[in-house]
C-alpha positions in Angstrom: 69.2 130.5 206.9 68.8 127.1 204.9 65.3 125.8 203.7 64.1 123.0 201.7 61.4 124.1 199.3 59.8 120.8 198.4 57.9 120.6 195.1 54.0 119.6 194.7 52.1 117.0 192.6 48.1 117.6 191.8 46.5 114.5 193.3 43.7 115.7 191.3 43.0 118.8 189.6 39.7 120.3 188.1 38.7 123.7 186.4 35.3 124.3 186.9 35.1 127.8 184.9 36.9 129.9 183.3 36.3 133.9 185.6 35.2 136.9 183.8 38.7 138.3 185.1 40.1 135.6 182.5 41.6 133.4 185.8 39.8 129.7 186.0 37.5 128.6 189.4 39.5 125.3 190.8 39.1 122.7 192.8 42.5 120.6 193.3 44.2 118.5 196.0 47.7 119.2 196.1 50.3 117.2 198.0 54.0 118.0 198.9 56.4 115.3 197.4 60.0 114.9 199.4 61.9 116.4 196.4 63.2 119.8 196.5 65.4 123.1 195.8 68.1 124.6 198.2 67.3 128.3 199.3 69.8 129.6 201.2 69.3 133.1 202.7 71.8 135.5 204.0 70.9 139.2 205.5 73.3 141.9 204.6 74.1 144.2 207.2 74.4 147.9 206.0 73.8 147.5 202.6 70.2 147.6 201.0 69.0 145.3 198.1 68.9 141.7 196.9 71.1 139.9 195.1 70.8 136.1 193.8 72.8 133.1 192.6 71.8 130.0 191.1 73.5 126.9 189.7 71.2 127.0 186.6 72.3 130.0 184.0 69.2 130.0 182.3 67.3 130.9 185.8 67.1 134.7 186.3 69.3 136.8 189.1 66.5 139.5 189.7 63.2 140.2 190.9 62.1 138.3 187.5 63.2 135.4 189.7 59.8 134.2 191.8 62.3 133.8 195.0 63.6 137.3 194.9 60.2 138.9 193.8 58.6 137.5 197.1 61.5 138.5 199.5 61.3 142.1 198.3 57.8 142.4 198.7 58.4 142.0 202.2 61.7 143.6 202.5 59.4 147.0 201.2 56.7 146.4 202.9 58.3 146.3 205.9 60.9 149.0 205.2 64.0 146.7 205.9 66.8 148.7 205.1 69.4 145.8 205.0 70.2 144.0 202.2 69.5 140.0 201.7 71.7 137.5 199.6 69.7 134.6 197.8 71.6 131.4 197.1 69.1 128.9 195.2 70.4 125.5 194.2 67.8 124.2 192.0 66.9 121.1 191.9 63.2 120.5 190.9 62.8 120.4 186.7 61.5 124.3 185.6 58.3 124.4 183.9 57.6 121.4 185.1 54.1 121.5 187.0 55.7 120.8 190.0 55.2 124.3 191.5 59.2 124.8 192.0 59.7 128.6 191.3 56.5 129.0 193.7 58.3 126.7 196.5 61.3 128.9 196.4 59.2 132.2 196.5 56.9 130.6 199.9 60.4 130.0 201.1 62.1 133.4 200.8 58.6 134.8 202.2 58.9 131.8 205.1 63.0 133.3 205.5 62.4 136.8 205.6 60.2 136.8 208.3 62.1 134.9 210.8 65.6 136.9 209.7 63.9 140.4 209.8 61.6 139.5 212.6 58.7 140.9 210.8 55.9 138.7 212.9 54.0 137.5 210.5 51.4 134.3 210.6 51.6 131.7 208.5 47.8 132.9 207.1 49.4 136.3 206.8 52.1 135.1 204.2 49.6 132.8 202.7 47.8 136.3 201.8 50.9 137.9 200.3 52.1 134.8 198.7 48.6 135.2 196.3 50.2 138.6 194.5 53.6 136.4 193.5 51.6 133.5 192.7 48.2 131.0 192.6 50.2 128.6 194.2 52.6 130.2 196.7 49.8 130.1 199.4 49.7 126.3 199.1 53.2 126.1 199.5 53.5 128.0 202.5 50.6 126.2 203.7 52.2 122.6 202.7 51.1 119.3 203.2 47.9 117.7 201.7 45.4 120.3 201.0 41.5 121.4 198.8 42.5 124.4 196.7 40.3 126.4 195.3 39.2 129.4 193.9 42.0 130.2 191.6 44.0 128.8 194.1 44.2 131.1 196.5 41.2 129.5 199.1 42.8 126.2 200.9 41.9 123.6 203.4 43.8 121.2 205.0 43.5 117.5 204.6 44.3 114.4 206.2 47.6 113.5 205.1 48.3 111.3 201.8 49.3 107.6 203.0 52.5 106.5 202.8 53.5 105.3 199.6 56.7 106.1 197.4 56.0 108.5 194.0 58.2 108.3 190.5 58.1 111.2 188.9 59.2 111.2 185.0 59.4 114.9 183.3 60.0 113.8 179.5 62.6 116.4 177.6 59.8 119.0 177.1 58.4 122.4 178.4 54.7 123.5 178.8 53.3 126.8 179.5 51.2 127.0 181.8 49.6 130.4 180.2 49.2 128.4 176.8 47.7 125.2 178.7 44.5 127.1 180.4 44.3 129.3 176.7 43.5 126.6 175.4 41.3 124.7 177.6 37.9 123.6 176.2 35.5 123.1 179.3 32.9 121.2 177.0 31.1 118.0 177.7 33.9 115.8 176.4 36.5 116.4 179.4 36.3 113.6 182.1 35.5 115.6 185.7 37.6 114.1 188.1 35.7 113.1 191.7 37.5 115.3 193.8 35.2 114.5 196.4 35.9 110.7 196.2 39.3 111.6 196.6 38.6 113.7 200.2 36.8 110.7 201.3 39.8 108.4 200.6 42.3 110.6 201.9 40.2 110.6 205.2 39.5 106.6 205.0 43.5 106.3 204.7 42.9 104.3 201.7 45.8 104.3 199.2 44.4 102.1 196.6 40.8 104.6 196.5 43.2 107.6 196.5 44.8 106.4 193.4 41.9 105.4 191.7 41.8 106.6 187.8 37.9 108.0 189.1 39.7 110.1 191.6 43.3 110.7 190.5 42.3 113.2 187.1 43.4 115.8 185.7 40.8 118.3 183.5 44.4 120.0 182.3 45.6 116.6 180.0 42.7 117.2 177.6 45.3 120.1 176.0 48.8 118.5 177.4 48.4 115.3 176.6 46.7 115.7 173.5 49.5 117.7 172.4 52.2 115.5 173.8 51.1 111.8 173.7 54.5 110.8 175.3 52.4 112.0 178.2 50.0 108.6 178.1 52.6 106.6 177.1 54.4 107.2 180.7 50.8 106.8 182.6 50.8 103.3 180.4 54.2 102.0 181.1 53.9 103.3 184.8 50.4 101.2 185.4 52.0 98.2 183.6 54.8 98.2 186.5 52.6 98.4 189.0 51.6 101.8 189.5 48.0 102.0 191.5 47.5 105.1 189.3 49.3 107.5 187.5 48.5 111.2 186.1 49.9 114.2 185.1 51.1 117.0 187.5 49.4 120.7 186.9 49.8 121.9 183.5 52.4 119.0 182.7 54.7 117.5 181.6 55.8 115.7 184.8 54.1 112.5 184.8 53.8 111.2 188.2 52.6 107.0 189.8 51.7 106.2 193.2 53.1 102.8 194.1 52.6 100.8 197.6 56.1 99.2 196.6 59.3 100.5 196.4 60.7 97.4 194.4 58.1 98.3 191.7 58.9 102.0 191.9 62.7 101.0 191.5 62.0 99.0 188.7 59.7 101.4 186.9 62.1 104.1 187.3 65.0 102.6 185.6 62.6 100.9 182.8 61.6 104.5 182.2 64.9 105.8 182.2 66.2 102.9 179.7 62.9 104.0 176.9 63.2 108.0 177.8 66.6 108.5 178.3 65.7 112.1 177.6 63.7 112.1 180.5 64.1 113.1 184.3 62.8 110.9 186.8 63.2 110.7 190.5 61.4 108.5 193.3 60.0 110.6 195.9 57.2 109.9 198.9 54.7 112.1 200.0 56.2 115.3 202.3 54.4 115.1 205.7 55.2 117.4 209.0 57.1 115.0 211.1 57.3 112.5 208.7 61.4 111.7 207.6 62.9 109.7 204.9 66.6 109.9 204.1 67.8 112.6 201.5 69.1 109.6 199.4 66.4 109.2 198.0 66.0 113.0 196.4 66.9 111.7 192.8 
């Protein structure tokens, strides 16, 4: 069984608290972007256990790996007492805020079901996804949707408007452990207006989505302080043409929401000429039913 597990960008993200449990209350709008990893899944007849390969060597084989976690929490669960084969081609940048290890685990869950049968809602793997992960839920869920909580309470929004998305992840790694550690909630941190967003999103207004009122991130006061190559992207992406750009989760990726795709083209190869370092792909905005050609997955 072959499935696509598409990465996420944080239209906006804001911690309102930091939880006595030492997790932070939420309130984001994520979005599925048309980029994605390869998880391939293959039952094992008469032979218990999961096994893993990946094109990345740095990635690991066992139940370290987010993918293989979530298939055997199932897989016990459930008692399945043949074995599954897990054949991940990534493709989404690791530790990259784009939620790909999390996308591959929603996927092994989404797998595992329909090749064992087990029955199981999408809500009902929504609530297994939360022990692998704050956002697996989401990306079972998909699309545009409110998450909050720690990221485990989700509604469904009206879909994102077309548009086409450049993502740049410049050559560095952020933990997302470290990021929240760090975080200050004082009274210097711009809020985003997460509501303003919702409104926009149900208006069908692009331009209002991407507004630099709307399209925040709480998580760049300890990201992009620490790494002002961070601004320097939003900067050169607005200057092409960008109707907003932000960070994505707890960084580095960098993405900008353009209404052209001859900006976007022009962006991304400027960007790749001053970060050659850098990774950057144009995407769109992944909708159910909605289709654009797997060229563009680069």
């Amino acid at each position: 069984m072959y499935l696509k597990a598409t990465a996420k960008i944080n239209l906006s993200l804001d911690v309102l608290r930091k939880r006595p449990d030492g997790y932070h209350d939420v309130r984001m709008i994520m979005q599925k972007v048309g980029m994605y990893d390869r998880v391939n899944l293959e039952p094992v007849a008469g032979k218990s256990g999961i096994t893993l390969e990946t094109n990345l060597t740095y990635i690991p084989k066992d139940t370290n790996n987010l993918a293989a976690k979530a298939a055997k929490l199932l897989m016990d669960e459930f008692e399945v007492t043949d074995g599954l084969h897990i054949r991940l081609e990534k493709f989404i940048p690791v530790a990259a805020g784009l939620a790909g290890g999390s996308s591959d685990a929603a996927c092994a869950m989404i797998g595992v079901n329909r090749l064992f049968k087990l029955g199981l809602s999408k809500q009902e793997l929504m609530k297994r996804g939360a022990a692998i992960g704050a956002d697996v839920p989401y990306c079972i869920l998909g699309g545009t949707a409110l998450s909050e909580g720690i990221g485990d309470v989700l509604t469904p929004l009206p879909p994102l408007p077309d548009a086409w998305i450049l993502l740049c992840k410049p050559n560095i790694n952020v933990s997302t452990k470290d990021v929240y550690g760090n975080l200050r909630l004082d009274g210097t941190i711009r809020h985003p207006d997460v509501d303003g967003m919702i409104t926009a999103l149900e208006n069908g207004d692009l331009t209002a989505v991407a507004d630099a009122k709307c399209m925040g991130n709480v998580l760049e006061s300890v990201t992009g302080e620490k790494y002002p190559v961070i601004g320097n992207i939003e900067d050169m992406m607005k200057n092409c043409g960008a109707l907003g750009a932000v960070m994505s989760g707890s960084g580095p990726t960098v993405f900008g929401i353009f209404d052209s795709q001859e900006k976007a083209e022009q962006c991304r190869a400027a960007l790749r000429k001053r970060y050659p370092a850098s990774r950057v792909f144009l995407t769109w905005p992944e909708q159910e039913g909605r289709r654009r050609y797997d060229g563009q997955r680069r």
